[in-house]
C-alpha positions as CSV (number, residue, x, y, z in Angstrom):
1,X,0.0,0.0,0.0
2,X,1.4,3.1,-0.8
3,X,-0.1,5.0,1.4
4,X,1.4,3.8,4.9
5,X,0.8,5.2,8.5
6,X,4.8,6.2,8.3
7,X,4.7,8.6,5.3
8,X,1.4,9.9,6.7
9,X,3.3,11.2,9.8
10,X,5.4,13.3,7.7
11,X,5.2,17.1,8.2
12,X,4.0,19.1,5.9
13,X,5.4,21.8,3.6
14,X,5.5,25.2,4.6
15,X,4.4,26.0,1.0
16,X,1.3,23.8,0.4
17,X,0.9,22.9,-3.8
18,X,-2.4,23.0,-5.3
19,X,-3.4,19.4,-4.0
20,X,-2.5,20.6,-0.7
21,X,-4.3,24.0,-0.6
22,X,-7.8,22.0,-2.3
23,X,-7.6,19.7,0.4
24,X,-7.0,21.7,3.3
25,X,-9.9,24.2,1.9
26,X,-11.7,20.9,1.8
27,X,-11.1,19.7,5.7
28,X,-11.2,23.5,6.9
29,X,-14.8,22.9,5.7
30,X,-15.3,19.6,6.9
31,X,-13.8,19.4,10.2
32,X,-15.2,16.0,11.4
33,X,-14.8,12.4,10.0
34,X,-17.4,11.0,7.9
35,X,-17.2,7.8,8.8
36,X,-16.4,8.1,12.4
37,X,-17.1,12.0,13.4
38,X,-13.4,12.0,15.0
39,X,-11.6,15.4,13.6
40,X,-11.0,14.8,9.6
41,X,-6.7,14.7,8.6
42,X,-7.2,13.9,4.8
43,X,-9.2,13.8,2.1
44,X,-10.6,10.5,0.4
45,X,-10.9,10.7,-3.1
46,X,-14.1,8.9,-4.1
47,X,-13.5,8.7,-8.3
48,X,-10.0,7.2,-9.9
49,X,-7.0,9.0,-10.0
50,X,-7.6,9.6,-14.2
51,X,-11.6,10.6,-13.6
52,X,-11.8,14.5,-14.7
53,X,-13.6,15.1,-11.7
54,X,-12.2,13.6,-9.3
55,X,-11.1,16.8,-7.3
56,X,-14.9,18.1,-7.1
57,X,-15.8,18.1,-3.9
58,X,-19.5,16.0,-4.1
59,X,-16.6,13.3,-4.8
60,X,-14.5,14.1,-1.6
61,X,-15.0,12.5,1.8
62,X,-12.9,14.3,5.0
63,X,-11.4,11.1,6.8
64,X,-9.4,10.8,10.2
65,X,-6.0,8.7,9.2
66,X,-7.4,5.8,10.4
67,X,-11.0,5.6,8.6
68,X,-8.8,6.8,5.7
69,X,-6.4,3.5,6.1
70,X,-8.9,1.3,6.5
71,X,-11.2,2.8,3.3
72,X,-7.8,1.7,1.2
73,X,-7.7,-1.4,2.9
């Protein structure tokens, strides 16, 4: 899985990219798991990584890490 607990622990850039800046918009907005209502940490993309909408956000879901793991799971 390329998505592991260890690179999610990473700090973050001090100068988000576009990804970053969407996604953070995106959790300042949704501040509470979807799955589990602990505080959301990342974004679940709903649609595959080549869908041209993949970045709205009707296909977003706010996740804590670990409802996010276990979605990719």
């Amino acid at each position: 899985m390329s998505n592991t607990r260890k690179w999610r622990a990473k700090d973050r850039t001090t100068k988000p990219n576009s990804r970053q800046k969407r996604n953070g918009l995106f959790l300042d907005e949704h501040p509470a798991c979807q799955a589990c209502g602990e505080p959301s940490e990342e974004t679940h993309h709903r649609l595959p990584a080549d869908h041209p909408d993949r970045h709205e956000w009707k296909h977003m879901t706010a996740l804590c890490r670990d409802c996010h793991v276990e979605v990719h799971r």
